[in-house]
Every structure is written in C-alpha cells, then in structure tokens.
PDB file as gemmi writes it, atoms N, CA and C in Angstrom:
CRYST1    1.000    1.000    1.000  90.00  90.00  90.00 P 1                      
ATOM      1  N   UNK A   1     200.424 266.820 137.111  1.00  0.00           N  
ATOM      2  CA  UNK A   1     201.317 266.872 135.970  1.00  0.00           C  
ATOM      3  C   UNK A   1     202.663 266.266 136.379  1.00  0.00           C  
ATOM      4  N   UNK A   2     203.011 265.520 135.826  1.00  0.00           N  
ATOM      5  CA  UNK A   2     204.207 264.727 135.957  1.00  0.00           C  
ATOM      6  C   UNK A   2     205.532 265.500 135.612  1.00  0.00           C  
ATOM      7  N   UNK A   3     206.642 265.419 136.416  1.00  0.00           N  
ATOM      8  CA  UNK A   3     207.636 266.487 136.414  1.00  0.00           C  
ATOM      9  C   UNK A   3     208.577 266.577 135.332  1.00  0.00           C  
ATOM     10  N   UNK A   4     208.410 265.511 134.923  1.00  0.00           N  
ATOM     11  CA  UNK A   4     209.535 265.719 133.484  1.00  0.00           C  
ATOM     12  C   UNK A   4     208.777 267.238 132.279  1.00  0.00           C  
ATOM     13  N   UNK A   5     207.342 266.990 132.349  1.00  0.00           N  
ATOM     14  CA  UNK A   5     206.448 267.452 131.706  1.00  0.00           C  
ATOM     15  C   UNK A   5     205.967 269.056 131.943  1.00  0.00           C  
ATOM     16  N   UNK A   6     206.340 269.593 133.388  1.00  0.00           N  
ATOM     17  CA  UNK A   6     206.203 270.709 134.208  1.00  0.00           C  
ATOM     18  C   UNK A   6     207.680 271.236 134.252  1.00  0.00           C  
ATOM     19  N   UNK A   7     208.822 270.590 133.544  1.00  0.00           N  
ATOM     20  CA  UNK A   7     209.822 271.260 133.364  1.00  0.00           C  
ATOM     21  C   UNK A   7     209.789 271.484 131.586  1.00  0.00           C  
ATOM     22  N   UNK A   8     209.476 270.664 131.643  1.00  0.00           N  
ATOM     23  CA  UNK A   8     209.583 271.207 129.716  1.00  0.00           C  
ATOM     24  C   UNK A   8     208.268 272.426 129.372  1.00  0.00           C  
ATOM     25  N   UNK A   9     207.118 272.370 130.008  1.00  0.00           N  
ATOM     26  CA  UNK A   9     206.286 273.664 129.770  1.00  0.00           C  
ATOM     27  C   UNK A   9     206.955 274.975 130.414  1.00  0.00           C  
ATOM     28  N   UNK A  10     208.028 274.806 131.152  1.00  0.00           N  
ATOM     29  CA  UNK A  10     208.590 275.552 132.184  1.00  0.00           C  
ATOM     30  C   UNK A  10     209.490 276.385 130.851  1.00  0.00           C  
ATOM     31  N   UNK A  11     210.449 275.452 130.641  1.00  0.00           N  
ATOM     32  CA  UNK A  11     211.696 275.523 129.725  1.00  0.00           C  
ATOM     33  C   UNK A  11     210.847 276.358 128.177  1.00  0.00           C  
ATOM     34  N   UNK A  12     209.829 275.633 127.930  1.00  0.00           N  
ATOM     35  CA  UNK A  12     209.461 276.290 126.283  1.00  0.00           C  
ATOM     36  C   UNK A  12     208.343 277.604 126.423  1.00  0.00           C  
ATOM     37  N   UNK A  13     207.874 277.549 127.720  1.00  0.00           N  
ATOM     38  CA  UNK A  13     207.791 279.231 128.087  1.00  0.00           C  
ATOM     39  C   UNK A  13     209.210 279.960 128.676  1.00  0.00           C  
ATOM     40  N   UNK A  14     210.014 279.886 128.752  1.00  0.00           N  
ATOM     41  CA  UNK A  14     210.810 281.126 128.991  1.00  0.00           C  
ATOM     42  C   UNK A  14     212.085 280.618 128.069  1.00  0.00           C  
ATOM     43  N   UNK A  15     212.171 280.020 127.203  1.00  0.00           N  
ATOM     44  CA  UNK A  15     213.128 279.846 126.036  1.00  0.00           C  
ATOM     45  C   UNK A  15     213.488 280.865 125.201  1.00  0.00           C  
ATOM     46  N   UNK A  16     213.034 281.838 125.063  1.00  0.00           N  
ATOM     47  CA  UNK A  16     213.932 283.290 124.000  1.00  0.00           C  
ATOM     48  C   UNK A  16     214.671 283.808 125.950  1.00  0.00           C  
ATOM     49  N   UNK A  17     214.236 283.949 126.608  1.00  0.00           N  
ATOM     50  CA  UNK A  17     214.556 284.800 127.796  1.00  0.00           C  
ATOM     51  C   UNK A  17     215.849 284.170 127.839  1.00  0.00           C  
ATOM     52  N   UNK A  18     215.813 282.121 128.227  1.00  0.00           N  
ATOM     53  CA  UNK A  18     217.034 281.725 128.992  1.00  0.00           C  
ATOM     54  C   UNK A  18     217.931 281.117 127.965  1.00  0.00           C  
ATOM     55  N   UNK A  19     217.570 281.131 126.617  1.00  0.00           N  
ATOM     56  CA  UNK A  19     218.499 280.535 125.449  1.00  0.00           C  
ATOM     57  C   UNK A  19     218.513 281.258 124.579  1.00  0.00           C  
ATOM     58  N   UNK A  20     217.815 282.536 124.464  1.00  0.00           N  
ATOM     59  CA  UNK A  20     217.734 283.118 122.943  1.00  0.00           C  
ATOM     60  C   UNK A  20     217.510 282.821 121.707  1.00  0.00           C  
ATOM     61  N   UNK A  21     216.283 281.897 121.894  1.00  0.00           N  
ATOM     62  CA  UNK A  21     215.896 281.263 121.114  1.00  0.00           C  
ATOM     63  C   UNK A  21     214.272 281.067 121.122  1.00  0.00           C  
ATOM     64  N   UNK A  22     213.486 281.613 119.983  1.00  0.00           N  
ATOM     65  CA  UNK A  22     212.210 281.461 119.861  1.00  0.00           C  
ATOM     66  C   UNK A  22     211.476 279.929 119.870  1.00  0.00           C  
ATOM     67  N   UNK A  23     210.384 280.096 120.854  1.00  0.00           N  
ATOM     68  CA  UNK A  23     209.783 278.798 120.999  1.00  0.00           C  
ATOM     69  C   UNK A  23     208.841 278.251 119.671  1.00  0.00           C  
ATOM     70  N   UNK A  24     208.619 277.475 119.318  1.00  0.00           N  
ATOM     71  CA  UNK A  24     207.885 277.283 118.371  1.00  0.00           C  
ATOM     72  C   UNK A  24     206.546 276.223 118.259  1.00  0.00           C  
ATOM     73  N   UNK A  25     207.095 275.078 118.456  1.00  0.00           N  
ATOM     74  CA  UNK A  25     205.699 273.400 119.095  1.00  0.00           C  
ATOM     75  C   UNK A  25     206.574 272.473 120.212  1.00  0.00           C  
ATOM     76  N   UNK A  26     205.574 272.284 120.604  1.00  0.00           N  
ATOM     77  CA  UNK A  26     205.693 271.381 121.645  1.00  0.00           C  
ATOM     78  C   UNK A  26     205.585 269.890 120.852  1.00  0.00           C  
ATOM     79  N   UNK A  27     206.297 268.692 121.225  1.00  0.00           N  
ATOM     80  CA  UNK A  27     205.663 267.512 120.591  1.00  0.00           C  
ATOM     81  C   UNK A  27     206.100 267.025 119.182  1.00  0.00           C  
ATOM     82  N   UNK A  28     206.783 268.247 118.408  1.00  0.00           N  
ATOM     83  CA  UNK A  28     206.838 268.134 117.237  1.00  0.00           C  
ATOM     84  C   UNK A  28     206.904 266.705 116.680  1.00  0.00           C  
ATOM     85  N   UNK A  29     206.232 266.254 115.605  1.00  0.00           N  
ATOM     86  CA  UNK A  29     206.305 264.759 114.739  1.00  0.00           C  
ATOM     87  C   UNK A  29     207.568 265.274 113.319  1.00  0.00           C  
ATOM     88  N   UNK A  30     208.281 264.356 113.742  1.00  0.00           N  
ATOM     89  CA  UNK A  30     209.443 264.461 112.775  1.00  0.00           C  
ATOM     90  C   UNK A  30     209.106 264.376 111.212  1.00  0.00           C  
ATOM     91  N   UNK A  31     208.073 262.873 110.974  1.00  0.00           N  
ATOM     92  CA  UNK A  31     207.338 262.855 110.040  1.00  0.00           C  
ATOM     93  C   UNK A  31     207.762 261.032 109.782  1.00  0.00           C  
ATOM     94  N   UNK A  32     207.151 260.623 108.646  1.00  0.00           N  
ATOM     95  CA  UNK A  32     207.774 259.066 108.588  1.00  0.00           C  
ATOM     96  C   UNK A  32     209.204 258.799 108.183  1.00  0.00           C  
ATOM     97  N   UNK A  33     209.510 259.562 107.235  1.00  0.00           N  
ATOM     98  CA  UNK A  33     211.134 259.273 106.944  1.00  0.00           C  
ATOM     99  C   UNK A  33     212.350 258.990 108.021  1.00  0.00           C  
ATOM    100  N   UNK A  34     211.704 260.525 108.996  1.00  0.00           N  
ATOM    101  CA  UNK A  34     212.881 260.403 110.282  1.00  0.00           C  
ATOM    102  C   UNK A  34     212.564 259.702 111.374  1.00  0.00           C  
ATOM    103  N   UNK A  35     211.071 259.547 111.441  1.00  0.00           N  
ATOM    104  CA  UNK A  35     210.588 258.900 112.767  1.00  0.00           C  
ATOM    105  C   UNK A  35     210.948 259.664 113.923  1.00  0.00           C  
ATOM    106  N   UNK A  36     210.147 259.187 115.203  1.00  0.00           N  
ATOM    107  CA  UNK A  36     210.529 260.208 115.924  1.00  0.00           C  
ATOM    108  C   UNK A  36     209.847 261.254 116.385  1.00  0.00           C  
ATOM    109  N   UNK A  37     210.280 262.078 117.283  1.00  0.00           N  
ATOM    110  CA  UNK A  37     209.319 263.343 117.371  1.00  0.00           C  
ATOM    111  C   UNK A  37     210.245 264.274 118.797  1.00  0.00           C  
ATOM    112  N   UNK A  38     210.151 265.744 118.558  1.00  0.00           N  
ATOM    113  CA  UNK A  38     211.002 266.931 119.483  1.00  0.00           C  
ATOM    114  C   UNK A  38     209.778 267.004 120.236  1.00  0.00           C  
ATOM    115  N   UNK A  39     211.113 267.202 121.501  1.00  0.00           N  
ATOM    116  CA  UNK A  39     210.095 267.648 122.612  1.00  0.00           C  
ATOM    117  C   UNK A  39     209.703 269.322 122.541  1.00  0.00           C  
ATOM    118  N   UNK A  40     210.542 269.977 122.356  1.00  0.00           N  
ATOM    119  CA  UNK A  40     210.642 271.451 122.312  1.00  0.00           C  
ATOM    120  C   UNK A  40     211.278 271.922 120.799  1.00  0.00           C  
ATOM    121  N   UNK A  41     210.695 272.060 119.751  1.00  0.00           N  
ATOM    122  CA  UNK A  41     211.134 273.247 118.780  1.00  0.00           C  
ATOM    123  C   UNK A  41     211.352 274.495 119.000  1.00  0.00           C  
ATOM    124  N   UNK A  42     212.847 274.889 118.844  1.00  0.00           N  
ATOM    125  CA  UNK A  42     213.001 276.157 118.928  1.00  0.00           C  
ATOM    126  C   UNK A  42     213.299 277.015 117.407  1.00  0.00           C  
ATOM    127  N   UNK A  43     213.726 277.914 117.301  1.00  0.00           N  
ATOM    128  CA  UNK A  43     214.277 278.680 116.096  1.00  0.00           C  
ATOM    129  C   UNK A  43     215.006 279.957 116.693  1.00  0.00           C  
ATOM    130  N   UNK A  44     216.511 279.716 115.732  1.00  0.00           N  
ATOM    131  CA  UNK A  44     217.253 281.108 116.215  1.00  0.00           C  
ATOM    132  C   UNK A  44     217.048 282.204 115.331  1.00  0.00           C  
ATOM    133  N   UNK A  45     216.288 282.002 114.286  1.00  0.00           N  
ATOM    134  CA  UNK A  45     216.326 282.846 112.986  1.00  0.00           C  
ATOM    135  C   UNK A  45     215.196 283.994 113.147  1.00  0.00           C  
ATOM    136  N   UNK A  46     215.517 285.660 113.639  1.00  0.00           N  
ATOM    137  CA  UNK A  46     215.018 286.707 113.677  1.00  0.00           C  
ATOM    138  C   UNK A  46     214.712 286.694 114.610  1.00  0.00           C  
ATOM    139  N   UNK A  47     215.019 286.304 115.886  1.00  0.00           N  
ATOM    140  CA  UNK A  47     214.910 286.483 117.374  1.00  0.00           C  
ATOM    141  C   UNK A  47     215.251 287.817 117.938  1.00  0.00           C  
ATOM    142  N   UNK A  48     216.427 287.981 117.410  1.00  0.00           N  
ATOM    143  CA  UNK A  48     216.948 289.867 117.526  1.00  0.00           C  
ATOM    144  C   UNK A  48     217.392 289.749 118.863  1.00  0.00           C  
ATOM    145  N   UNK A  49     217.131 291.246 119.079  1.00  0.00           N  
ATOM    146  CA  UNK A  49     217.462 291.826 120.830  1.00  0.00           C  
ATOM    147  C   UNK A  49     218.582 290.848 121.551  1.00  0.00           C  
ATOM    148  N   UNK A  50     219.637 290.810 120.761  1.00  0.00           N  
ATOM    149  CA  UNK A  50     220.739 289.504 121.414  1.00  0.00           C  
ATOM    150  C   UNK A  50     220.625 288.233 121.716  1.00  0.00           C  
ATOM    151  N   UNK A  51     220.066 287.873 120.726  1.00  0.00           N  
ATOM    152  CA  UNK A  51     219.594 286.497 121.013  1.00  0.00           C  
ATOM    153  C   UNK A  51     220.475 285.485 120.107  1.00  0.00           C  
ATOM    154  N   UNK A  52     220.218 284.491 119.918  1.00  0.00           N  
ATOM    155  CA  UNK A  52     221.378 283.383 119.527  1.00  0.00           C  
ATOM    156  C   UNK A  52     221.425 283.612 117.900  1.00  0.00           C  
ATOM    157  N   UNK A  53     220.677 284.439 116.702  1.00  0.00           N  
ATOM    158  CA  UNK A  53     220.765 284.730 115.939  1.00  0.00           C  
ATOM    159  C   UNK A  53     221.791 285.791 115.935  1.00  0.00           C  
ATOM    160  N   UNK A  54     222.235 286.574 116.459  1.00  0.00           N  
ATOM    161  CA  UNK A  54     223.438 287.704 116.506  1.00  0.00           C  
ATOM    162  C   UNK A  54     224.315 286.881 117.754  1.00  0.00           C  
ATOM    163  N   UNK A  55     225.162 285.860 117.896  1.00  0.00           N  
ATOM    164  CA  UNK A  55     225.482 285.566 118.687  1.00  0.00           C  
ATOM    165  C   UNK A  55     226.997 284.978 117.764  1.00  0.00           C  
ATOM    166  N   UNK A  56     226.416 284.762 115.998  1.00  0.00           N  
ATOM    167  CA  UNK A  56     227.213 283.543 115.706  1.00  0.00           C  
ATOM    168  C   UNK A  56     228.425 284.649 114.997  1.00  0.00           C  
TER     169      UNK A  56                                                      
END                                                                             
C-alpha cells in the first residue's frame, strides 16, 4: 500500500477521536457540475461528546 494511501486510511479511521469529526466515504465523487472528487468526507453535525459540533 502506497503511503500517501496508509495515511489517509490511518487519518479517516481515527477522525471523530483526532478532529471531532465523523468519518463518512472515502473517495467521494463530487458529481459532474463540480468535478472532482474528496479524499476523506467528514461531518461535524451530531458528533456530540465535544466534538467540533459543540465547539462553534
């Protein structure tokens, strides 16, 4: 596994722990309008327990 790739499975398994922020897809496709595509989708919305949703 190539290391750029073994840090991002790294990063979007422990993402609520080290950002407070729920993981969501890997890869995401933006769609045709925006073109494009996320490496890591997150979401701050109902994360709780101090997480970046009670932060703002």
């Amino acid at each position: 596994m190539p290391v750029e790739r073994e840090l991002q499975t790294l990063i979007e398994r422990n993402m609520e722990a080290m950002l407070g922020v729920r993981f969501l897809a890997s890869e995401f496709t933006m769609g045709e309008r925006h073109g494009g595509r996320m490496d890591s989708l997150p979401t701050c919305g109902g994360v709780g327990r101090g997480g970046a949703a009670r932060r703002r």
